[in-house]
DRENPA-3360 file (N, C-alpha, C; in nm, 2 decimals, always signed):
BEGIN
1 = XXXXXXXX = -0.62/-0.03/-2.93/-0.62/+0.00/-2.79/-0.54/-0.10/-2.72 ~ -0.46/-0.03/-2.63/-0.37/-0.11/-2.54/-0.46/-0.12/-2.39 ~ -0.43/-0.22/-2.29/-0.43/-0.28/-2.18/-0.32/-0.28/-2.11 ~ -0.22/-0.21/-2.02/-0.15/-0.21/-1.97/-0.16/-0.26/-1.81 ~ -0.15/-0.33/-1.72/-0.18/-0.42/-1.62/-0.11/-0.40/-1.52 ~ -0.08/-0.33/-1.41/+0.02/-0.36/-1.30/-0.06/-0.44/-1.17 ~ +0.02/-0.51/-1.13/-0.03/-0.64/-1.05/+0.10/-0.58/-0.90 ~ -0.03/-0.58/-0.76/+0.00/-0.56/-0.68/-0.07/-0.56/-0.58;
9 = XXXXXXXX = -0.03/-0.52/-0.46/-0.20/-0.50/-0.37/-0.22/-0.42/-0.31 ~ -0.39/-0.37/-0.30/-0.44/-0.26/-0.25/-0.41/-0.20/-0.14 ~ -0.34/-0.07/-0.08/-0.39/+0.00/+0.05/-0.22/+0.02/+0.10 ~ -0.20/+0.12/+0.16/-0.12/+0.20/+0.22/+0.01/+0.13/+0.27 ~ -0.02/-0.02/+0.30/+0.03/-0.04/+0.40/+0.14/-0.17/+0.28 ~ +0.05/-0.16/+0.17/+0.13/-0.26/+0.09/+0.22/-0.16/-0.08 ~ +0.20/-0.04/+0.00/+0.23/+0.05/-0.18/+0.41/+0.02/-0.18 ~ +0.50/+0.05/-0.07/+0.58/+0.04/-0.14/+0.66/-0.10/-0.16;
17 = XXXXXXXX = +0.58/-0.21/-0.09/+0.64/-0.34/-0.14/+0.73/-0.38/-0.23 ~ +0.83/-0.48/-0.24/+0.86/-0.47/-0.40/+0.77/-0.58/-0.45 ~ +0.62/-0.64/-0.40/+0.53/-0.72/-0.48/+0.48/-0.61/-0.55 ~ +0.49/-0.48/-0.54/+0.40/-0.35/-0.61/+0.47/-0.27/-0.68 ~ +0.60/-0.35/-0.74/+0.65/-0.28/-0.82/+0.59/-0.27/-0.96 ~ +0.45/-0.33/-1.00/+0.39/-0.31/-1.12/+0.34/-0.20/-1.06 ~ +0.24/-0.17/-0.96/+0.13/-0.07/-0.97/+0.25/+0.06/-1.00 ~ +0.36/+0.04/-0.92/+0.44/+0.15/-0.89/+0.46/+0.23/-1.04;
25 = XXXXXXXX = +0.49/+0.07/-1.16/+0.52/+0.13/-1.27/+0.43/+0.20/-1.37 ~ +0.31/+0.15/-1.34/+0.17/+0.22/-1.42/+0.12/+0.38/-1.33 ~ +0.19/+0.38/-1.21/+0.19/+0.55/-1.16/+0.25/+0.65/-1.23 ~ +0.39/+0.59/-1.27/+0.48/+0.66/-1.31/+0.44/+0.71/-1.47 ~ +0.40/+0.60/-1.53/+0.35/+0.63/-1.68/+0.23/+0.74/-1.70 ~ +0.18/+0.75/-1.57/+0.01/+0.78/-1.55/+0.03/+0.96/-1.54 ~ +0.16/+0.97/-1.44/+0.22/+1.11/-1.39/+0.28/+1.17/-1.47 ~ +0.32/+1.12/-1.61/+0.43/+1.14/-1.67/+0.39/+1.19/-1.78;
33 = XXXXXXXX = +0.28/+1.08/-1.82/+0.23/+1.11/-1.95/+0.09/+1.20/-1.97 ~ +0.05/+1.26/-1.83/-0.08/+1.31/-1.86/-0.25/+1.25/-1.86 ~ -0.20/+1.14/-1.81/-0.35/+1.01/-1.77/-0.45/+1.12/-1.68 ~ -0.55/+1.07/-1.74/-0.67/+1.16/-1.66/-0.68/+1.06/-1.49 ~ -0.76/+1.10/-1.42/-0.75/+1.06/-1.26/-0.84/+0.92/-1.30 ~ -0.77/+0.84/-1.19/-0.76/+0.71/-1.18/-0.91/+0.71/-1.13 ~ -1.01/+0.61/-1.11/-1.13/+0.55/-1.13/-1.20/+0.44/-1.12 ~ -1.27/+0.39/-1.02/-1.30/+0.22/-1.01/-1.39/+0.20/-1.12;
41 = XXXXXXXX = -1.33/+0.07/-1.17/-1.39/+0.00/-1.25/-1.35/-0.12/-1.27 ~ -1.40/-0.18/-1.29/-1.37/-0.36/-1.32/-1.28/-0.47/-1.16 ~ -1.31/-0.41/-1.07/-1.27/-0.43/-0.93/-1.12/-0.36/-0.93 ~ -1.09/-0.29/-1.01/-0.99/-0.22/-1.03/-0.98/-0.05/-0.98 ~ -0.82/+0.00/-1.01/-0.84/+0.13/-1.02/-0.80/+0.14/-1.16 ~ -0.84/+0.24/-1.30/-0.84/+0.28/-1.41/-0.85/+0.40/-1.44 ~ -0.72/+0.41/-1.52/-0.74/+0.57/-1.58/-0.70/+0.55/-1.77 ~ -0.74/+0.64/-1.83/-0.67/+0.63/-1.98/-0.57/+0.76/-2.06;
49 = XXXXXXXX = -0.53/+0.75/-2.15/-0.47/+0.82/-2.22/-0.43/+0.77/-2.34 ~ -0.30/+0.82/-2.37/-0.27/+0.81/-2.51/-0.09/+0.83/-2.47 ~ -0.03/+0.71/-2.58/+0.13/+0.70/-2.54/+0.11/+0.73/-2.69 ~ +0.20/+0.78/-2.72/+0.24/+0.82/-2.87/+0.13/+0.85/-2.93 ~ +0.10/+0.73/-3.06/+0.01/+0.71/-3.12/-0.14/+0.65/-3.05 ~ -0.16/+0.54/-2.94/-0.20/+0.45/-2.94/-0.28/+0.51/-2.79 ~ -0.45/+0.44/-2.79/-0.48/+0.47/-2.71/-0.40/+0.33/-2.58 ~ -0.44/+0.41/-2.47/-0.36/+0.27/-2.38/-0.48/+0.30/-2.22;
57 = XXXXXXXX = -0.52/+0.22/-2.20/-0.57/+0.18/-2.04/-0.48/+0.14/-1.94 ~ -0.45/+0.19/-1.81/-0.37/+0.17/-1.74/-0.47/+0.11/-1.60 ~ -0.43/-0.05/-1.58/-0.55/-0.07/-1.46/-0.42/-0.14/-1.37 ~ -0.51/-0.10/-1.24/-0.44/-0.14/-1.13/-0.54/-0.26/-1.03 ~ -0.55/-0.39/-1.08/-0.62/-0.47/-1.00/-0.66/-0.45/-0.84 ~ -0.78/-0.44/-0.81/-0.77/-0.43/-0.66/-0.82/-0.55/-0.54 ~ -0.83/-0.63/-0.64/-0.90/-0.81/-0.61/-0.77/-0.85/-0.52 ~ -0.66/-0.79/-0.48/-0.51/-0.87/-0.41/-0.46/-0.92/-0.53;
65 = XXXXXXXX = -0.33/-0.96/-0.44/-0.26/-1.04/-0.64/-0.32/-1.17/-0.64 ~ -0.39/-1.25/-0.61/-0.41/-1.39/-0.64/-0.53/-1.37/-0.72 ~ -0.63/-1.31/-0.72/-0.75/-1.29/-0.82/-0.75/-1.13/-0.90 ~ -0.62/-1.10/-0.98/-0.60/-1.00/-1.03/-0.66/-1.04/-1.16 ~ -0.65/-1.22/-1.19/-0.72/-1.21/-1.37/-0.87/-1.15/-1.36 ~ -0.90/-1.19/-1.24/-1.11/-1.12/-1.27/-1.07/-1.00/-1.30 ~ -1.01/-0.85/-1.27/-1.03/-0.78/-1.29/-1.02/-0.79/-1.44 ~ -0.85/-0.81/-1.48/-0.84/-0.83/-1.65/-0.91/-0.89/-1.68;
73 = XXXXXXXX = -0.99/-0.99/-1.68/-1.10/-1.09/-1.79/-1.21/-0.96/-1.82 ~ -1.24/-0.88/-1.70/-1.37/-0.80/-1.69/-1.38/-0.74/-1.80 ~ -1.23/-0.61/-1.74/-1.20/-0.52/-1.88/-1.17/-0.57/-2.02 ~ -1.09/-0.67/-2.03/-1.06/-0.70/-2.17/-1.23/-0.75/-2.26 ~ -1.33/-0.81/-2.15/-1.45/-0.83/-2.26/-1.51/-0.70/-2.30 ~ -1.52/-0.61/-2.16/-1.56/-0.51/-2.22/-1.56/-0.41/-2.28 ~ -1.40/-0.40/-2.37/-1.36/-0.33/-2.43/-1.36/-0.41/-2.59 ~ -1.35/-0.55/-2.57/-1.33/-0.63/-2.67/-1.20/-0.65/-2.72;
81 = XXXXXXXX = -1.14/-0.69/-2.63/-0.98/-0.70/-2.64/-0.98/-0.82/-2.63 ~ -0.81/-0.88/-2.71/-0.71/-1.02/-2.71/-0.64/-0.99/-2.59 ~ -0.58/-1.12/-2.58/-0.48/-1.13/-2.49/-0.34/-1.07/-2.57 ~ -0.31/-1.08/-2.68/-0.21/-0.99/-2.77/-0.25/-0.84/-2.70 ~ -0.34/-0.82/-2.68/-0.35/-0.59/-2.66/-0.29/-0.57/-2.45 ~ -0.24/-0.69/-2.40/-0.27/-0.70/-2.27/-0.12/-0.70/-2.23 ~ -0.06/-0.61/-2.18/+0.10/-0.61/-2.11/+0.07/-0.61/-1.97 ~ +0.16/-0.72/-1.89/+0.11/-0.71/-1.75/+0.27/-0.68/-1.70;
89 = XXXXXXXX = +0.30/-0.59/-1.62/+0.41/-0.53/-1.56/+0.39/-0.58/-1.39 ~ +0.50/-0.68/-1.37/+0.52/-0.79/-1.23/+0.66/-0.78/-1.19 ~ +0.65/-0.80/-1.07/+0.77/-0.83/-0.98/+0.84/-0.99/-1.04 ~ +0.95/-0.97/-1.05/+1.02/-1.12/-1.08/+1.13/-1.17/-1.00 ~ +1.11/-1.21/-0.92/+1.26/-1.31/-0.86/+1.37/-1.35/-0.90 ~ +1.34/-1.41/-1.03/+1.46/-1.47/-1.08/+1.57/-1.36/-1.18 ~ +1.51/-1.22/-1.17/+1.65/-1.15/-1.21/+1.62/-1.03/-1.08 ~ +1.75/-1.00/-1.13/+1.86/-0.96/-1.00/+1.77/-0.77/-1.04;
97 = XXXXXXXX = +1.81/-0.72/-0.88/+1.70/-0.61/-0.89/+1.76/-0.50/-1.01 ~ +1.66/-0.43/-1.06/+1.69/-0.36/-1.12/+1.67/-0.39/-1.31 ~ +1.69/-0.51/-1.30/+1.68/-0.55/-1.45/+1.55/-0.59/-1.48 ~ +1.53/-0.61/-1.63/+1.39/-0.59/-1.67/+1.40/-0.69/-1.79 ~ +1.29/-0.73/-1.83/+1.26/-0.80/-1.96/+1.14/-0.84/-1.99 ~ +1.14/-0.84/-2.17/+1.00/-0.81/-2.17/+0.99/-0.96/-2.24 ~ +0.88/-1.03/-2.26/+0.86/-1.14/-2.27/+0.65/-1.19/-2.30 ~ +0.66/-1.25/-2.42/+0.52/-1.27/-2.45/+0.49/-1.46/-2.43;
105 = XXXXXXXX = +0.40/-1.44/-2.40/+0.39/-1.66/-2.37/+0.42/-1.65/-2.25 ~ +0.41/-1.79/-2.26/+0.48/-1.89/-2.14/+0.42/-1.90/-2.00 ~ +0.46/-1.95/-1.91/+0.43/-2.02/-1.78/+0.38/-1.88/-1.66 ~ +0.32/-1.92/-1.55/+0.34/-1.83/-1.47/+0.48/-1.83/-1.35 ~ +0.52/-1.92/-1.37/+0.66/-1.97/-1.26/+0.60/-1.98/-1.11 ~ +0.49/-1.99/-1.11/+0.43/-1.98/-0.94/+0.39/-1.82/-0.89 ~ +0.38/-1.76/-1.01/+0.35/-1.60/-0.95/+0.20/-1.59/-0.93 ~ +0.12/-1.59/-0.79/+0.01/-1.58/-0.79/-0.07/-1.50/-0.88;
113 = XXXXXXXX = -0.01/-1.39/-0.92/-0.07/-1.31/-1.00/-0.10/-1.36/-1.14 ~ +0.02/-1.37/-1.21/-0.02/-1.41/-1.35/-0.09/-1.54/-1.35 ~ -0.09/-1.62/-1.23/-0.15/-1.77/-1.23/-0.30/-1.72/-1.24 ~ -0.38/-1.64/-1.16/-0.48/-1.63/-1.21/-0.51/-1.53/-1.27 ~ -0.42/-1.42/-1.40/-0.49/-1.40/-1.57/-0.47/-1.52/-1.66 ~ -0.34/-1.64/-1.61/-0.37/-1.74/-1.69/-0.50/-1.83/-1.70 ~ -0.57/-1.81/-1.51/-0.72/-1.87/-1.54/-0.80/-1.81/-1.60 ~ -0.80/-1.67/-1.62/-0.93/-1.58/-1.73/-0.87/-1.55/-1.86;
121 = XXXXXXXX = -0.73/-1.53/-1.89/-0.76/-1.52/-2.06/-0.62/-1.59/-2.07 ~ -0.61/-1.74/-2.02/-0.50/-1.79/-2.13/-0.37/-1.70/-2.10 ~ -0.29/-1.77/-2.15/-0.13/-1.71/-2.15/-0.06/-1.59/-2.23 ~ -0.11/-1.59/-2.37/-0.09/-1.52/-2.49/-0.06/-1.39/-2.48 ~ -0.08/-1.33/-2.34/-0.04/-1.17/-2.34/+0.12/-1.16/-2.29 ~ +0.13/-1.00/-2.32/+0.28/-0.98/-2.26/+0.34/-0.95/-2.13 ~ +0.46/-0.94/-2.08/+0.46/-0.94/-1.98/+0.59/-0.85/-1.99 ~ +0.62/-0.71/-1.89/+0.71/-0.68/-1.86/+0.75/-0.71/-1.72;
129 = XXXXXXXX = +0.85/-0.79/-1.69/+0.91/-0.85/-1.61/+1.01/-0.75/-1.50 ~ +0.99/-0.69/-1.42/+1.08/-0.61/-1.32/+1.13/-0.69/-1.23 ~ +1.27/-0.70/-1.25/+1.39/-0.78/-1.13/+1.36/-0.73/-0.97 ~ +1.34/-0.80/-0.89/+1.37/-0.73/-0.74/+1.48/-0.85/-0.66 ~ +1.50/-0.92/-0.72/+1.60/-1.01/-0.68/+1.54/-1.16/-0.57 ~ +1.57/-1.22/-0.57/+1.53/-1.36/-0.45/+1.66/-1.39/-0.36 ~ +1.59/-1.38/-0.23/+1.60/-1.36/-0.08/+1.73/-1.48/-0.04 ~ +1.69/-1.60/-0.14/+1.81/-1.74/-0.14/+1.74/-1.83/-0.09;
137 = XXXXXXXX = +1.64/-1.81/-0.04/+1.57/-1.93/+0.02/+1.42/-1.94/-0.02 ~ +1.36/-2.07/-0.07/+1.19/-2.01/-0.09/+1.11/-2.01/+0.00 ~ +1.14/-2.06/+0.18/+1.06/-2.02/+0.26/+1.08/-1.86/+0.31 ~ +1.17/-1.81/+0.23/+1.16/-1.69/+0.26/+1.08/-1.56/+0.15 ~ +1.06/-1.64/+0.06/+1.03/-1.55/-0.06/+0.88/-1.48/-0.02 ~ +0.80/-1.54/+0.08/+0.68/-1.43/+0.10/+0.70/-1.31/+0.18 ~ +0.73/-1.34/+0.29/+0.82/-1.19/+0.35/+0.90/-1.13/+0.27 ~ +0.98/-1.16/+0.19/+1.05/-1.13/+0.11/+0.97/-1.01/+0.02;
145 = XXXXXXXX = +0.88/-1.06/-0.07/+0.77/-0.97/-0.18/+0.70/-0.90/-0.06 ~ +0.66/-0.96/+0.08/+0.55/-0.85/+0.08/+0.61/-0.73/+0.20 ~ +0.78/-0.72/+0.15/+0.83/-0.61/+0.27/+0.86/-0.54/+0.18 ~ +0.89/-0.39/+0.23/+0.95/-0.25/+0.18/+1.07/-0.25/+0.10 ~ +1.09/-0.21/+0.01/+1.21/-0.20/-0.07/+1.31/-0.15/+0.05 ~ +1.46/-0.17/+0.03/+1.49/-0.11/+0.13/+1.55/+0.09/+0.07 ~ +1.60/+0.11/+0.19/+1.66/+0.23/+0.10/+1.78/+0.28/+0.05 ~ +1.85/+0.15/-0.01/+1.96/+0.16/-0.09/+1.88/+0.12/-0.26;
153 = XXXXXXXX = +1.80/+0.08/-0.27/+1.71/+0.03/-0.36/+1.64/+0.18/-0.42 ~ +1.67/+0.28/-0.33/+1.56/+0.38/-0.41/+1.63/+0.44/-0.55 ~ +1.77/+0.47/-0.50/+1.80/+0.47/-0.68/+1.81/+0.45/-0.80 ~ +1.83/+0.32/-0.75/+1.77/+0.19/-0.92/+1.64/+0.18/-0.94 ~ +1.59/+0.20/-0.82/+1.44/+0.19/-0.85/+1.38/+0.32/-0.94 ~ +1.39/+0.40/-0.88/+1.35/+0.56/-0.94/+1.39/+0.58/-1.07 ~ +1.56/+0.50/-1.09/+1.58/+0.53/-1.23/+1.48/+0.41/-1.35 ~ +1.47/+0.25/-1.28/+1.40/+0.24/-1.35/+1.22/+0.28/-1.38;
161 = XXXXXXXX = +1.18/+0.32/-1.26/+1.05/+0.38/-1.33/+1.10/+0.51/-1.44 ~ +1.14/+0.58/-1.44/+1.21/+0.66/-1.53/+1.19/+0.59/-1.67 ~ +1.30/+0.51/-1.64/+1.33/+0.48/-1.77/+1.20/+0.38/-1.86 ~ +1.12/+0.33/-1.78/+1.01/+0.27/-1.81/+0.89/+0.34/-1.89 ~ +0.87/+0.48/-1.79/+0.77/+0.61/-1.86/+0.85/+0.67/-1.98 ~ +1.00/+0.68/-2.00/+1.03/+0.70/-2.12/+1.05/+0.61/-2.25 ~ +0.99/+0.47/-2.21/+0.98/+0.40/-2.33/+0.83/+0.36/-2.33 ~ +0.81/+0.41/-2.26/+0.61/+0.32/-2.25/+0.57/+0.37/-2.43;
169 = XXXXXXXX = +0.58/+0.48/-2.47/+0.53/+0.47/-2.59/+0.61/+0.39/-2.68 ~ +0.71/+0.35/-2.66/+0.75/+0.29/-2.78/+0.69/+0.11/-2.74 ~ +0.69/+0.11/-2.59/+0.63/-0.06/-2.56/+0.46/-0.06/-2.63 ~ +0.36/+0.09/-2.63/+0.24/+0.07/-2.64/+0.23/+0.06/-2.80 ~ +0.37/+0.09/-2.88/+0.38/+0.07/-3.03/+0.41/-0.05/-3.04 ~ +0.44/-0.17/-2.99/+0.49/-0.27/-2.97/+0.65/-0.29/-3.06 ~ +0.75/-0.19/-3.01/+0.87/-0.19/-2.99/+0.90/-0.23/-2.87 ~ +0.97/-0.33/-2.84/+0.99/-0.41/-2.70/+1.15/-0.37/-2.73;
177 = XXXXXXXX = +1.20/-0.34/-2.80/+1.34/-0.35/-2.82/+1.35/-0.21/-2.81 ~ +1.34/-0.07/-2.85/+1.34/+0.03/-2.85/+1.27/+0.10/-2.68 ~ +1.18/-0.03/-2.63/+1.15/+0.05/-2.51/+1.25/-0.04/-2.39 ~ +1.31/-0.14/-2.46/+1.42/-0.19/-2.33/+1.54/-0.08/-2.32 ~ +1.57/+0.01/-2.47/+1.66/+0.06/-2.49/+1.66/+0.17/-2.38 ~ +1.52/+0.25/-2.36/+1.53/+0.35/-2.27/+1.53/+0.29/-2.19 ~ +1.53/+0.22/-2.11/+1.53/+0.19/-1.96/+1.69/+0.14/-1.94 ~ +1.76/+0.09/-2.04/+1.86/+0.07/-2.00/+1.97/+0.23/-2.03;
185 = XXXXXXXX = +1.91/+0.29/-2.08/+2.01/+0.48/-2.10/+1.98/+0.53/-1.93 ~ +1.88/+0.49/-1.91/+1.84/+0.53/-1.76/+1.90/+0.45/-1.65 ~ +1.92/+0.33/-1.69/+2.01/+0.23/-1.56/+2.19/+0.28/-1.55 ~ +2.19/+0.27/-1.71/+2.30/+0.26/-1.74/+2.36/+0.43/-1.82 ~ +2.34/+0.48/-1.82/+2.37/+0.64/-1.89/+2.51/+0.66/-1.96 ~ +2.50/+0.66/-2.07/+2.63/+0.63/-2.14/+2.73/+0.76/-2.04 ~ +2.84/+0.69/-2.10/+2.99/+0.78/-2.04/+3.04/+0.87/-2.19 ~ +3.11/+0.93/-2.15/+3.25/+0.95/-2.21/+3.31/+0.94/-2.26;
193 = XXXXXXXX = +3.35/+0.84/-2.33/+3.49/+0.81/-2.33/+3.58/+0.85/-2.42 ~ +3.57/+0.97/-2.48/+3.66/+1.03/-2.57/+3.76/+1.06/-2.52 ~ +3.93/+1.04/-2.56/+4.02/+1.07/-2.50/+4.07/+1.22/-2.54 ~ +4.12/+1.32/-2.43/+4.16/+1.42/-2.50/+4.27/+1.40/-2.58 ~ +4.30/+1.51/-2.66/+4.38/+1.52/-2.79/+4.49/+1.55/-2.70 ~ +4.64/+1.50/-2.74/+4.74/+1.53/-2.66/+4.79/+1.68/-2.67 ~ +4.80/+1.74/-2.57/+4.84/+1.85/-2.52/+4.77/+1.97/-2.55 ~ +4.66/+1.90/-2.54/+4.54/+2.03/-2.57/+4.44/+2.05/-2.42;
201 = XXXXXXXX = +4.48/+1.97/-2.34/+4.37/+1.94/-2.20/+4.49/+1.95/-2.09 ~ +4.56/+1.91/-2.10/+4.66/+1.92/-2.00/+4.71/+2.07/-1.97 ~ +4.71/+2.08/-1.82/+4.72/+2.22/-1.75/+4.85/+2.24/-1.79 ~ +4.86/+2.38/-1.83/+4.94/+2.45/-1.88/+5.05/+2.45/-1.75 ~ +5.21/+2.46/-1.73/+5.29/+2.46/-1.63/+5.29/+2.65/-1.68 ~ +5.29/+2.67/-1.52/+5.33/+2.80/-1.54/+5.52/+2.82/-1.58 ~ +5.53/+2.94/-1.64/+5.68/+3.00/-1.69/+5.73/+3.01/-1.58 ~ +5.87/+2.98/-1.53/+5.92/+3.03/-1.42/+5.95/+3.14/-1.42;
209 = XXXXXXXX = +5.96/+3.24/-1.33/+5.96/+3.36/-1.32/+6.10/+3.38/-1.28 ~ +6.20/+3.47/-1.37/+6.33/+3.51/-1.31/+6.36/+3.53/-1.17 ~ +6.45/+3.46/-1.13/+6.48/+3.51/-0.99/+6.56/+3.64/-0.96 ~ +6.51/+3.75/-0.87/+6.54/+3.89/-0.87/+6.69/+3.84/-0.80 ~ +6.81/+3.88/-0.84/+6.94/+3.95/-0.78/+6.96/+3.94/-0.62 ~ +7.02/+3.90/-0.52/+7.01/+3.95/-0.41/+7.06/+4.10/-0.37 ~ +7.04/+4.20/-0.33/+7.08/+4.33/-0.31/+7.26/+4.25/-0.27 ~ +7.35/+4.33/-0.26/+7.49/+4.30/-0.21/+7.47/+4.41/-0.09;
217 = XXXXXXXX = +7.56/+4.37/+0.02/+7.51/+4.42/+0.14/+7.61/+4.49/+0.13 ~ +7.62/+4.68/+0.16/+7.75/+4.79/+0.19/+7.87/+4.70/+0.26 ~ +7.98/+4.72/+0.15/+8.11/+4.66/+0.25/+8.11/+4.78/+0.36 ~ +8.18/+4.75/+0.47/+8.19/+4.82/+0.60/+8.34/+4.82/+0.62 ~ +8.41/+4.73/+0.61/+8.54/+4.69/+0.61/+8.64/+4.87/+0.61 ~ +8.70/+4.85/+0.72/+8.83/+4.98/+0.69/+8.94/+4.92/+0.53 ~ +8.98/+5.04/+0.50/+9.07/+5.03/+0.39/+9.20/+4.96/+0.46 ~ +9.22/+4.92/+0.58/+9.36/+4.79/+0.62/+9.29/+4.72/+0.64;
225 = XXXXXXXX = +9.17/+4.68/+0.63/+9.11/+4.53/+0.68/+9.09/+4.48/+0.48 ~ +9.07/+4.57/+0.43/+9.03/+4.51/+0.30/+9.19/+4.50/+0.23 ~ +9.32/+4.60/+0.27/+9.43/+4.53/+0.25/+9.47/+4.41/+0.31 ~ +9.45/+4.35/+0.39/+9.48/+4.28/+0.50/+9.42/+4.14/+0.42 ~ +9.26/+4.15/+0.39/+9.21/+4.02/+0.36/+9.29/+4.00/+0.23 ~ +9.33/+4.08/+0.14/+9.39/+4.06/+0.02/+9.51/+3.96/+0.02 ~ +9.55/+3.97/+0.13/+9.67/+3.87/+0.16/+9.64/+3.74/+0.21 ~ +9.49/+3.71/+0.24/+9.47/+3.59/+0.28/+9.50/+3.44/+0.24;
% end
């Protein structure tokens, strides 16, 4: 059994944030794949299913982001889960919007959120990392997370929840490489580039069409005007 984690905060007024681009991405998985209706539980909202093979829990913390680990600590005892079964999908600053990376270990970099699942289970779980980009300044970085995507942002964003619900089963198989794969066919969508074969694509020139004769216009001329020019 998988744990899948989106970290964000509760209520109308904070859904399209880009600090909620986790919850945004466990919607998409939830609509996509068939997830039964979401559900309080563990100070959370929770629904379940099945990605491929593998059962998977989709929880959406409702504690705010700074005490999002209580909800995780809750569920993971009561299911009997590691911090290995736990993918937490977060907003990241330090890449540029749109880009993603998945990453197990390490630090929280100052993200309220993961700072407190590192106070209830330790570091050891994964983390899918979603770019929204940083503002250039750090007194600006809270306004920054807790404002509206803007709306040049909706098409990278759409495509990567896309491309995220089309790899979630290969991320809940733990292929991290196979599910970065779809998300990047979705950012990036292959081209073309076959060249056509010479003179097989190229518009045909039309034939020119004979040019018709001018009619010759009736001479009129008297028989001494036509002797006359004769001598010209």
């Amino acid at each position: 059994m998988q744990l899948f984690v989106g970290l964000g905060n509760p209520g109308g007024k904070y859904a399209r944030n880009r600090h909620n681009i986790g919850f945004m991405a466990l919607d998409r998985i939830a609509e996509d794949h068939g997830f039964g209706p979401w559900k309080s539980r563990f100070q959370a909202e929770m629904t379940e299913g099945r990605l491929g093979g593998e059962k998977v829990l989709l929880l959406k913390p409702m504690t705010y982001m700074n005490l999002s680990g209580q909800s995780v600590g809750e569920a993971m005892r009561f299911y009997k889960l590691e911090p290995g079964d736990v993918t937490v999908f977060h907003d990241e600053l330090d890449l540029a919007p749109g880009r993603l990376k998945v990453k197990t270990g390490g630090g929280h970099a100052g993200h309220n959120g993961l700072r407190s699942i590192h106070q209830h289970i330790g570091e050891a779980y994964d983390r899918v990392r979603l770019g929204i980009g940083h503002p250039g300044r750090k007194e600006l970085v809270s306004a920054y997370v807790l404002h509206d995507f803007a709306k040049a942002d909706e098409e990278w964003l759409d495509d990567l929840m896309r491309g995220i619900s089309d790899g979630a089963p290969a991320l809940a198989d733990g292929d991290a490489g196979r599910f970065m794969n779809a998300v990047a066919l979705r950012m990036k969508p292959p081209q073309d580039t076959k060249k056509p074969r010479q003179g097989t694509d190229k518009p045909k020139e039309k034939a020119s069409e004979p040019k018709a004769d001018p009619t010759p216009e009736p001479d009129t001329r008297t028989p001494l005007q036509k002797l006359a020019d004769r001598f010209k």
